[in-house]
C-alpha positions in Angstrom: 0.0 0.0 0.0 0.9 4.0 -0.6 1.7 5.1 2.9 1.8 9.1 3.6 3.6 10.1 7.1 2.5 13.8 7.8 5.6 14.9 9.5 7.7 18.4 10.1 11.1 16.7 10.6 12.2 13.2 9.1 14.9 12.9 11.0 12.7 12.3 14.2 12.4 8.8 16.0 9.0 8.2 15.9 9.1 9.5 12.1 12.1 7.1 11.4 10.4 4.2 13.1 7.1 4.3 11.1 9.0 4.5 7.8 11.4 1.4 9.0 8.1 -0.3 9.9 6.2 0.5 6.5 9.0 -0.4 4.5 9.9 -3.2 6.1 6.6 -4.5 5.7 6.6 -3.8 2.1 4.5 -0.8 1.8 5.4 2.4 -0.3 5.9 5.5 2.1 6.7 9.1 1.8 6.8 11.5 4.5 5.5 14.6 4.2 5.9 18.2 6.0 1.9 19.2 6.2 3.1 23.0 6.2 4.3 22.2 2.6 1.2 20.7 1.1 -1.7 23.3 0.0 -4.8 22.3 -1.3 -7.7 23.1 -3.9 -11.0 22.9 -2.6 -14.3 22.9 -5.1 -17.2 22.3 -5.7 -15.4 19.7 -8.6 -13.6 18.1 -5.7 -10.4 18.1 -4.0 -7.0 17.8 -5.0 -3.6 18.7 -3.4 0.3 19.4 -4.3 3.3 19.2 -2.5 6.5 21.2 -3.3 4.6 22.0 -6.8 3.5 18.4 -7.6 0.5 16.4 -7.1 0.0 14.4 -4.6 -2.5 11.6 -4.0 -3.1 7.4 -4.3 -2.1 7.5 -0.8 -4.4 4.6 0.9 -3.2 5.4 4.3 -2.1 8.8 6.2 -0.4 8.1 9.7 -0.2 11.7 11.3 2.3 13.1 13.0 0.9 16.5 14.1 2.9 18.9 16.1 0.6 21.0 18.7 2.3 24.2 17.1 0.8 23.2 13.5 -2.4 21.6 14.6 -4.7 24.0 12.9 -3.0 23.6 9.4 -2.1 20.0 10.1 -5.4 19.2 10.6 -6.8 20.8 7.7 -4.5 19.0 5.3 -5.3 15.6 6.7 -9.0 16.3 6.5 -8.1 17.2 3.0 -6.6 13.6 2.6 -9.6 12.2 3.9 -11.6 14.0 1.6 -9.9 12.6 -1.4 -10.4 9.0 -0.1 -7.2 8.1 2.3 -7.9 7.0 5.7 -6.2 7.6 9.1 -6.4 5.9 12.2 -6.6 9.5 14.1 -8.8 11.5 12.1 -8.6 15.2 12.2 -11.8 15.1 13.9 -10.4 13.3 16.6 -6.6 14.8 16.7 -8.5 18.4 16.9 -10.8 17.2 20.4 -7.8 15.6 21.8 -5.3 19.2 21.2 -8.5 20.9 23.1 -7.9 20.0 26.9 -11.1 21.6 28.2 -13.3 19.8 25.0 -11.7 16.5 25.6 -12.2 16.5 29.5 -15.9 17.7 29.0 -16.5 14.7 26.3 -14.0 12.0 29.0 -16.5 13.2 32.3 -19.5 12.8 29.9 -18.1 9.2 28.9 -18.2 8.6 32.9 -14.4 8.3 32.5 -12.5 9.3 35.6 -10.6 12.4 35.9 -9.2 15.1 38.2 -12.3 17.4 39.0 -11.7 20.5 36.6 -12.9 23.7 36.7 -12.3 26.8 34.0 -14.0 30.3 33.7 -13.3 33.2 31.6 -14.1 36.3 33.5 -11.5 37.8 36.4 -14.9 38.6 38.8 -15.0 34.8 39.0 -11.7 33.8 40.2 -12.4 33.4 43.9 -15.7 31.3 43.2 -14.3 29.1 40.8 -10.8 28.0 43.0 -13.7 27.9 45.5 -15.7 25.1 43.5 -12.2 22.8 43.1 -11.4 23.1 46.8 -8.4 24.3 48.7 -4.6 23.8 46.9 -2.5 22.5 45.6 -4.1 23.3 42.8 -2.3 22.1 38.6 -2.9 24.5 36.6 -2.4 23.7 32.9 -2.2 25.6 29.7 -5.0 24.4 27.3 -2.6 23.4 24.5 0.3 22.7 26.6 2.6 19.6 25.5 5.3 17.4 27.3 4.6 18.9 30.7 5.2 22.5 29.0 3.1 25.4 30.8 1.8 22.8 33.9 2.3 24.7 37.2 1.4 23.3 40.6 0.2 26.3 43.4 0.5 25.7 46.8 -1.8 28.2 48.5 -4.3 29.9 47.3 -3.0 33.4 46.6 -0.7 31.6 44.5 -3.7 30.6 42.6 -4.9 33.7 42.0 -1.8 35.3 41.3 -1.3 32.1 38.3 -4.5 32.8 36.9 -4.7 36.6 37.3 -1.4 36.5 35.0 -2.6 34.1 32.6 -5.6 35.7 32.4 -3.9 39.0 31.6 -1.7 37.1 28.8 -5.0 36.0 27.3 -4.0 32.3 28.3 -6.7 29.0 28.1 -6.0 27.5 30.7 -7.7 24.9 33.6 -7.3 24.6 37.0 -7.3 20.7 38.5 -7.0 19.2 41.7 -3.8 17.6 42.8 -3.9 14.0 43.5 -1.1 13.3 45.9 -1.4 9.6 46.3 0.2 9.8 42.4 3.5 10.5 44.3 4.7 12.3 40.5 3.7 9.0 38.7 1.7 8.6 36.5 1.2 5.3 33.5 1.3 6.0 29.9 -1.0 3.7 28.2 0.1 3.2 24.7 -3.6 2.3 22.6 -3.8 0.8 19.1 -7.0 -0.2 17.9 -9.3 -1.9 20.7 -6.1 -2.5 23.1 -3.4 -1.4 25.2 -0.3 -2.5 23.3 2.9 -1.2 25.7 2.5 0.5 28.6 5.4 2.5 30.9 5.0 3.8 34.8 7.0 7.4 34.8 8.7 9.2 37.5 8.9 12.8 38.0 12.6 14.0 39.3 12.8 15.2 42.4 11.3 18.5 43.4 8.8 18.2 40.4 5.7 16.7 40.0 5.5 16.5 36.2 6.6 13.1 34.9 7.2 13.8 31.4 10.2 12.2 30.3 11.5 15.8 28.3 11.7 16.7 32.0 13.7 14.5 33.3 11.3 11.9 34.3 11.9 8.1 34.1 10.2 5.0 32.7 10.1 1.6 33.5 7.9 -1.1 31.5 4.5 -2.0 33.8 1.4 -4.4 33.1 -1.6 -2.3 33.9 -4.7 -3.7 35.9 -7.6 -4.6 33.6 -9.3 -1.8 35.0 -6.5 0.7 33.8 -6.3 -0.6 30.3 -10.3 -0.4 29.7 -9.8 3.4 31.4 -7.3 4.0 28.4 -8.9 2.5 25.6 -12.1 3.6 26.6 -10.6 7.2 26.4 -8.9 6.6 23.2 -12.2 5.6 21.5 -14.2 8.3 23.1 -12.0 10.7 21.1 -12.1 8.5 18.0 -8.5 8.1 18.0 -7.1 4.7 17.2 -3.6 5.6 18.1 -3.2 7.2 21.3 -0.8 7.6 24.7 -3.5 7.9 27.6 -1.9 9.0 30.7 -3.4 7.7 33.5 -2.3 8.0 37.6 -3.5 5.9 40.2 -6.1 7.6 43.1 -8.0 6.2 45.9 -10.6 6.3 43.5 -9.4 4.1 40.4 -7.8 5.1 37.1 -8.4 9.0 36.4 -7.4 10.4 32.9 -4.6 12.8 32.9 -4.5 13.6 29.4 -5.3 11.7 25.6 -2.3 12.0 23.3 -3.0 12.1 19.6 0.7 12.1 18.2 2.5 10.1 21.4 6.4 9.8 21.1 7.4 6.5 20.4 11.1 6.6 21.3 10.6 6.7 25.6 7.8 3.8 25.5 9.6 1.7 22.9 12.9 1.6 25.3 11.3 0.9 28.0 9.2 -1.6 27.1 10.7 -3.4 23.5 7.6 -3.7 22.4 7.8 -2.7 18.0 5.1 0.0 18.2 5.5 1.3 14.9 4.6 -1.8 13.4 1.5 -1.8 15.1 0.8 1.5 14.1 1.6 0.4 10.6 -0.6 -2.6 10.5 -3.4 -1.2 12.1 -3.3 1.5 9.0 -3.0 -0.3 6.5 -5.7 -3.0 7.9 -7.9 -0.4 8.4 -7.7 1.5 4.7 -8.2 -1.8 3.2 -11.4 -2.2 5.4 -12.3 1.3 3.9 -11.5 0.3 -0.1 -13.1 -3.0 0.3 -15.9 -2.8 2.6 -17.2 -6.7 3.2 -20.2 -7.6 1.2 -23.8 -8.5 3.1 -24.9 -11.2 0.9 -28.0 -12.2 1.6 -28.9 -16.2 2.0 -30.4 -17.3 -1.0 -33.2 -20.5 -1.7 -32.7 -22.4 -4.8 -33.0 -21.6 -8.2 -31.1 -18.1 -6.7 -34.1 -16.6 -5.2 -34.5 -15.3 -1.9 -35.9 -17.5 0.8 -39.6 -17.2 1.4 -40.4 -16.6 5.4 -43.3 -18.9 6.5 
C-alpha cells in the first residue's frame, strides 16, 4: 500500500520508526511536511500538491501532528480524507484531543474518571471558581500545553490567584485541577492501538517536580496495567475516536483517572522501556484499516434455490 507520514522533521524517532516499519513490511511510504502541502477545494472536488507536484493514491495517512501546527495539520489531513485516504486518528479526533477543556468535558460525559476540573473566563470569578475545586495545591495547565510544557502546581491559594490573574492577563486558556497526591509524581502511559493497550510504561517525576514527562527528566520503567487501567485507556482513546493514542493515567483512591489523551505520542521513551515494535503496530493497524475502507465486506444475503431469496413462513 501507498503510505503518507505527515511529519515536520524526518529525521525524528517516531518519524524514522514508522518508515522502518512500512518499508519493512513492504509498503510504499513518503513522508510529508503538512506545512508544505496546500490544497484546492471545489465544488469539482479536491485535490492537493506538494513542493509543486500532485500528490495523491495514498491509501493510508499516519499523522504526526505537532501541537504548534495543529490547525493547518489538521486541515490537510482532512483534505486527505476528503480525497479517499484514511487515518487511524482523524482530524476530527486529533482536533478534540489538542483541546484540553473539550476533551475532558467529552471524557467526564463518557463517565471516564478524571481530576475534578474547573475553568472560567471572567476575572470577577476567580475566587468562586478556585472555590468550587477546593483548597490547593491546585495544577494548573495551559489548554494546549505539551510534554509537561506550561503545567504549574500552586501551593496556596494566593498563589492561585496570582497564576491565573497572570494568565488571564496574557490571554492564556487555561484549567485549574485538583492535585492528586497519592500519584506521588507517577503517573502510566498507556500506549492504545486499535481496541487495546499494546505497551504501557509507569514514569517518574525527578525530584522536586511533580510533572513526569520524560523531556523533563522523568523516568520510565515497562509496567502491566490492571484490567481496569487498560479499559480506562482505551475507553478514552475511542471516546476521542483516536485509534492511536498515549493515555496518561495516575492511580487515586478512586481508580484510574485520565490525565490527558495523546493524539501524536512519542514513540522513542515507550519503545525503550518496554521493547515492544510499536510502529509496526501503528503500521498494521493502517494499512488494515484502509483496506477495510476500499473493500468494505459484502452483506450477501442467503439465498433459496434456483437463486431466489428465501420465502419466510
Amino acid at each position: 500500500m501507498k503510505l503518507a507520514i505527515l511529519s515536520r522533521n524526518s529525521k525524528l524517532y517516531s518519524t524514522r520508526r514508522l518508515v522502518e516499519a512500512a518499508r519493512g513490511a513492504g509498503h510504499s511510504v513518503r513522508v510529508l511536511d503538512p506545512l508544505r502541502c496546500y490544497m484546492r477545494i471545489g465544488d469539482d472536488g479536491f485535490s492537493m500538491r506538494y513542493k509543486g507536484r500532485a500528490i495523491d493514491g495514498y491509501g493510508a495517512v499516519i499523522p504526526r501532528i505537532g501541537a504548534s501546527v495543529t490547525r493547518y495539520g489538521c486541515a490537510v489531513l482532512h483534505q486527505f480524507e476528503l480525497m479517499g485516504s484514511h487515518s487511524p486518528n482523524p482530524s476530527a479526533a486529533i482536533a478534540i484531543a489538542r483541546d484540553k477543556l473539550r476533551c475532558h468535558q467529552l471524557l467526564a460525559a463518557q463517565g471516564i474518571g478524571l481530576p475534578t476540573t474547573v475553568f472560567g473566563d471572567n476575572p470577577d470569578d476567580t475566587a468562586d471558581l478556585l472555590a468550587l475545586l477546593g483548597p490547593p495545591p491546585h495544577v494548573i495547565k495551559l489548554n494546549e500545553g505539551t510534554q509537561g510544557a506550561g503545567v504549574m502546581l500552586t501551593e496556596k491559594p494566593s498563589a492561585s490567584r496570582g497564576v491565573v490573574e497572570a494568565l488571564r492577563g496574557l490571554y492564556a486558556n487555561f484549567l485549574v485541577q485538583e492535585f492528586v497526591a497519592e500519584a506521588e509524581g507517577a503517573d502510566l502511559r498507556c500506549f492504545v492501538v486499535g481496541d487495546q493497550v499494546v505497551a504501557a510504561m509507569r514514569r517518574q517525576a525527578p525530584a522536586g517536580d511533580f510533572r513526569s514527562n520524560l523531556h523533563r527528566g522523568g523516568t520510565a520503567v515497562a509496567i502491566e496495567p490492571s484490567a481496569d487501567e487498560r479499559a480506562v485507556a482505551v475507553r478514552a482513546a475511542q471516546a476521542v475516536g483516536l485509534g492511536v493514542a498515549g493515555v496518561d493515567l495516575i492511580r487515586s483512591r478512586r481508580g484510574p483517572l485520565v490525565l490527558e489523551v495523546n493524539a501524536s505520542p512519542g514513540l522513542e521513551g515507550i519503545e525503550e522501556a518496554t521493547g515492544v515494535d510499536i510502529a509496526a503496530k501503528i503500521v498494521e493497524i493502517a494499512v488494515s484499516k484502509a483496506a477495510l475502507a476500499a473493500n468494505p465486506p459484502r452483506a450477501d444475503k442467503p439465498r433459496g434455490r434456483r437463486g431466489r431469496a428465501p420465502i419466510n413462513q
